[in-house]
C-alpha positions in Angstrom: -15.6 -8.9 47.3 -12.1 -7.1 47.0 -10.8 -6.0 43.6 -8.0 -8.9 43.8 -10.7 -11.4 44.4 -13.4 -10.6 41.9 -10.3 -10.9 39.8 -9.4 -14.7 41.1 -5.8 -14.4 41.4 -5.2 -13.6 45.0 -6.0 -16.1 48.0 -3.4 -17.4 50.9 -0.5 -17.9 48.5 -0.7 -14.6 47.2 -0.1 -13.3 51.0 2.6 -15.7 51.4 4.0 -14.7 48.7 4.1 -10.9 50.2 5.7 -11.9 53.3 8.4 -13.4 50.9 8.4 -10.2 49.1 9.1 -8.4 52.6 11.7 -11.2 53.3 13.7 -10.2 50.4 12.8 -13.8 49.7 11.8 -13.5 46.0 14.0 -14.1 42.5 13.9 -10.7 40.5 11.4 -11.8 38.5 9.4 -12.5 41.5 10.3 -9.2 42.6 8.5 -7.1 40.2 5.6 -9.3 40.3 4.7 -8.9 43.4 5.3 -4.9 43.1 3.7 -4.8 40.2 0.9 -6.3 41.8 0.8 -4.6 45.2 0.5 -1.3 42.8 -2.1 -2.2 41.2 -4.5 -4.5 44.3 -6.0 -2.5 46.8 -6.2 -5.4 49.0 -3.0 -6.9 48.8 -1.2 -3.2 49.4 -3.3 -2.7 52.4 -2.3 -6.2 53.7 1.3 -5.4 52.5 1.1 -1.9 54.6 -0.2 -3.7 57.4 2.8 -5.9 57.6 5.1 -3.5 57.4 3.8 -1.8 60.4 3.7 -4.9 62.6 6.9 -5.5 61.5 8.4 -2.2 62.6 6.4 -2.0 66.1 8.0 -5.6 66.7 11.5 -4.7 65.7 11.3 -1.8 67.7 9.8 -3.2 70.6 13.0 -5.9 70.8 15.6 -3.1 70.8 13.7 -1.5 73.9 15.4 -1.5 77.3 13.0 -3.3 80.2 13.4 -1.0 83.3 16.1 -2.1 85.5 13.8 -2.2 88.8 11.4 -4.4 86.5 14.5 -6.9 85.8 15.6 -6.9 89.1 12.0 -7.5 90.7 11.3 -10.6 87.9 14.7 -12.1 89.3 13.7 -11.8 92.7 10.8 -13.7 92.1 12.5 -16.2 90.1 14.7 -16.9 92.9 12.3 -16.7 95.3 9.4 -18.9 94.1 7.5 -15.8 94.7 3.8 -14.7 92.4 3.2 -11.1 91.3 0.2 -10.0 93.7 -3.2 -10.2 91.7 
């Protein structure tokens, strides 16, 4: 059992409330609970570091350029009616 659980005060809301948190969803108050926490839960950091990475490899991944001969080859099959050989 994780140090936040044997504890009793973390569960689903409490990782709701740290994709708020990452939202910059959060009153002020809310804020520094949920740092305060995070500093102090294993658990919850971990899940909180997690997040953060999945969040950057997603926001990078949208600013990322698909090859041009890719694009042109999708549209050609779009236009076409045409299936990517298996």
């Amino acid at each position: 059992m994780s140090d936040c659980q044997s504890l009793g005060d973390c569960d689903d809301a409490r990782v709701t409330r740290i994709y708020e948190y990452l939202d910059g969803a959060l009153s002020r108050e809310d804020l520094a609970e949920i740092k305060g926490h995070l500093d102090t839960c294993t658990d919850c950091s971990t899940e909180y570091d997690l997040e953060c990475v999945i969040r950057s490899v997603v926001k990078r991944s949208c600013v990322e350029a698909a090859p041009a001969n890719l694009k042109a080859a999708i549209l050609d099959r779009l236009h076409n009616g045409r299936t990517a050989d298996v």
